[in-house]
N, C-alpha and C positions, 0 to 999 in steps of 0.2 A: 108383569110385563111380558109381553113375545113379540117376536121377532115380526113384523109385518111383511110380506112378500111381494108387495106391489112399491115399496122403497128401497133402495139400494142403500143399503145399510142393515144395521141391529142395534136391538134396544132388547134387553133381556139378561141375564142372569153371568158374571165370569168371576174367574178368579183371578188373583193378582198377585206374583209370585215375586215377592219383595227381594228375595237371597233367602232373608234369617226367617221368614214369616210368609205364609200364606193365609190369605182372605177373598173371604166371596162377598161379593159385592154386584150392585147392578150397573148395568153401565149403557150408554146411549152415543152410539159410534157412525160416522159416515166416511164416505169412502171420495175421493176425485180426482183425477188427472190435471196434473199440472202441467200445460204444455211448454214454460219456460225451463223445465229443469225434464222434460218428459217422464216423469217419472211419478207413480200412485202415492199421493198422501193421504192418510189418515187421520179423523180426529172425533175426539168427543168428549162427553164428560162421566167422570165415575161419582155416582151419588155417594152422599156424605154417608162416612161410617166411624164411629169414633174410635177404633184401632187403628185405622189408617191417619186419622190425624193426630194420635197419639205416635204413634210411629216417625213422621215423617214432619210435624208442626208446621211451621211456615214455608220451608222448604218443599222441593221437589226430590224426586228421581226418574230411575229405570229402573221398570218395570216387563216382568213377561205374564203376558194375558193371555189367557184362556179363554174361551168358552168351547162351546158344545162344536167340535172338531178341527178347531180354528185354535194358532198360537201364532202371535208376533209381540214384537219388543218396543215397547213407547214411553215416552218421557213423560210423567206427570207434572205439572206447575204446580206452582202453590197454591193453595187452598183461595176461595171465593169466601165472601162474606156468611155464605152457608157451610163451607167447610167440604164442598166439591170441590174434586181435582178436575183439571183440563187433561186429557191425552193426547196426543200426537203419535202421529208415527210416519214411516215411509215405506213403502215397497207392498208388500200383500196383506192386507189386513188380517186382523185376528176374526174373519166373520166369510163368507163365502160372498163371491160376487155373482151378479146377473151375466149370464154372457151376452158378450159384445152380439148386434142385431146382425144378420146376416148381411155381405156386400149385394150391393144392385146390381142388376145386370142392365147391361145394355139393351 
C-alpha cells in the first residue's frame, strides 16, 4: 500500500504505540473538518493483526500512531467481524495534509 497523492488522506504502513507494546501495522486514514465543532477529525481503519487483538480483544483504546513523519493520539473501537480496529482522532492527523487552495481575488 502507499500513500496516494491526489486523496487527502493515507493508506500505507504505521506503527501503533499501545504504552506496554508497539506494532506495525497498515492503516487506511482520512482527514475533514467539521464545521459544527470547527474543529479536524480523523478517522480510519487499522487492518487486522493478531497481536493487536490479542492485546486489546473486544475492547478498545488509545493509542499514538505513527507513520512516516506524522504522530497523533486516536481511539481504537472494538474490533469488526474481521478483527479491524476503527480509529478516530481530532485536531492534526497522524499523516500530512494538502494545503488549503489559495483565496480568490476579487
Amino acid at each position: 500500500m502507499s500513500h496516494d497523492e491526489h486523496d487527502e488522506g493515507y493508506r500505507g504502513p504505521a506503527t501503533l504505540d499501545l504504552g506496554s507494546e508497539t506494532l506495525d501495522v497498515q492503516v487506511l486514514l482520512d482527514a475533514r473538518h467539521e464545521p459544527f465543532d470547527g474543529r479536524l477529525h480523523w478517522s480510519g481503519r487499522v487492518a487486522a493483526h493478531p497481536r493487536l487483538t490479542e492485546l486489546l480483544g473486544s475492547r478498545g483504546g488509545t493509542v499514538r500512531v505513527h507513520t512516516p513523519g506524522h504522530t497523533a493520539v486516536g481511539t481504537l473501537s472494538e474490533p469488526d467481524l474481521w478483527d479491524r480496529f476503527r480509529i478516530t482522532g481530532t485536531g492534526h492527523p497522524p499523516f500530512a495534509l494538502d494545503a488549503p487552495p489559495p483565496p480568490e481575488s476579487d
